[in-house]
C-alpha positions in Angstrom: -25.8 38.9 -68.1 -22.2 38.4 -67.7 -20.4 37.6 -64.8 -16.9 38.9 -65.5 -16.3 42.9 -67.0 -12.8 43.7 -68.9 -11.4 47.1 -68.5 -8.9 49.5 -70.7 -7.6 52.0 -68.8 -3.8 53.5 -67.3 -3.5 51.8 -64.3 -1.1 54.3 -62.7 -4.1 56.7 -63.0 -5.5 56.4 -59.5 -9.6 58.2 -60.5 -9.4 55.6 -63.5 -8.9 53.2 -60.9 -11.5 53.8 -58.6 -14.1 54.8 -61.5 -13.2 50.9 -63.1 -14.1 49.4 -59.5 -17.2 51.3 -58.9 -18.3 50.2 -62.7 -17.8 46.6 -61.4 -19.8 47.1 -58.1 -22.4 49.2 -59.8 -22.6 46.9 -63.0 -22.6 43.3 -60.2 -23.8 44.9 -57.4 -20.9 43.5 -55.4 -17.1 42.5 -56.0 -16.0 38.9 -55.3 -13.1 38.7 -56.8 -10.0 40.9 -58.8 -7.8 39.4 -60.5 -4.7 42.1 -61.0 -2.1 41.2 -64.1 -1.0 44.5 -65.0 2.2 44.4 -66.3 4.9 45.9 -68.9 8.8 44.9 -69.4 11.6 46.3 -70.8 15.3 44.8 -71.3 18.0 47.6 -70.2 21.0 47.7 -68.5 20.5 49.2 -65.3 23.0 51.9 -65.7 21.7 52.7 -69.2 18.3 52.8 -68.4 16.7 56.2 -68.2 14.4 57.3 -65.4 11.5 58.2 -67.4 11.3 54.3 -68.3 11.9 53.0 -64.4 8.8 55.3 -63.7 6.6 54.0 -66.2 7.2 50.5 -65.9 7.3 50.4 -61.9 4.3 52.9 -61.6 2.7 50.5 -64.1 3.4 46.7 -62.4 3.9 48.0 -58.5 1.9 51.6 -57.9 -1.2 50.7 -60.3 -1.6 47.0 -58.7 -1.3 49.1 -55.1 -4.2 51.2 -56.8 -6.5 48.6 -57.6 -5.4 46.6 -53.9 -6.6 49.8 -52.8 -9.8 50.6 -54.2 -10.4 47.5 -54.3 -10.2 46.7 -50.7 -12.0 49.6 -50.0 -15.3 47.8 -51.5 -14.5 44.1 -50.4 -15.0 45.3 -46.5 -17.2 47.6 -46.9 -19.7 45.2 -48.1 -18.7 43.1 -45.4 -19.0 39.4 -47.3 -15.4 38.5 -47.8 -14.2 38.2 -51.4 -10.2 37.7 -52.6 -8.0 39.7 -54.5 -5.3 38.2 -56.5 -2.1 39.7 -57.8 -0.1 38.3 -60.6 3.6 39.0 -59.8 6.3 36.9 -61.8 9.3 34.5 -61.4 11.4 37.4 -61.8 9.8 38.6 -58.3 12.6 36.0 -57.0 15.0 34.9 -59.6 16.5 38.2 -61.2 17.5 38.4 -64.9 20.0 40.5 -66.3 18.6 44.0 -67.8 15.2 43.8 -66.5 16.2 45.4 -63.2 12.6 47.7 -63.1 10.9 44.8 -63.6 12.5 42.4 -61.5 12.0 45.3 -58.6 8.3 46.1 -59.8 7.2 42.5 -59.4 9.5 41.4 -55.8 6.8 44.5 -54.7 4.0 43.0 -55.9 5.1 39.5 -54.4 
């Protein structure tokens, strides 16, 4: 049996989120770790880049790792054993690079 599980799905959908942490718990019978490295990028200038974009790519690297934090969470104390979650944010969280403005932002969240 293995001990790790991979899982496809669009992190910004919040039921796809839950639905991939009770597959863990239900496939383990308890969560001990997450490891969280969703992540996209996208070089634009700021004042070029179009809304549509910034929402995908933030609700991708900041509002789908709050998701999993969240559901996440949720399991890890209500098992009461402990566990850790761990979020992959980026260099970028600190050191800004020209045109990557959503994802400079998306990551400084995560961090």
């Amino acid at each position: 049996k293995s001990n790790a599980d991979g899982v496809q799905l669009d992190i910004r959908d919040e039921e796809a989120v839950k639905g991939m942490v009770d597959r863990a718990f239900s496939r383990f019978g308890r969560l001990d770790i997450a490891f969280n490295n969703a992540g996209i990028s996208g070089f634009c200038p700021v004042q070029l880049y179009p809304l549509e974009e910034w929402d995908r790519l933030v609700g991708i690297c900041l509002t789908g790792t709050f998701l999993c934090i969240k559901h996440e969470a949720s399991r890890l104390i209500a098992q009461g054993q402990g566990g850790s979650i761990i979020n992959v944010a980026s260099i970028n969280a600190v050191q800004a690079a020209e045109g990557f403005a959503a994802y400079c932002s998306a990551k400084a969240g995560v961090a």
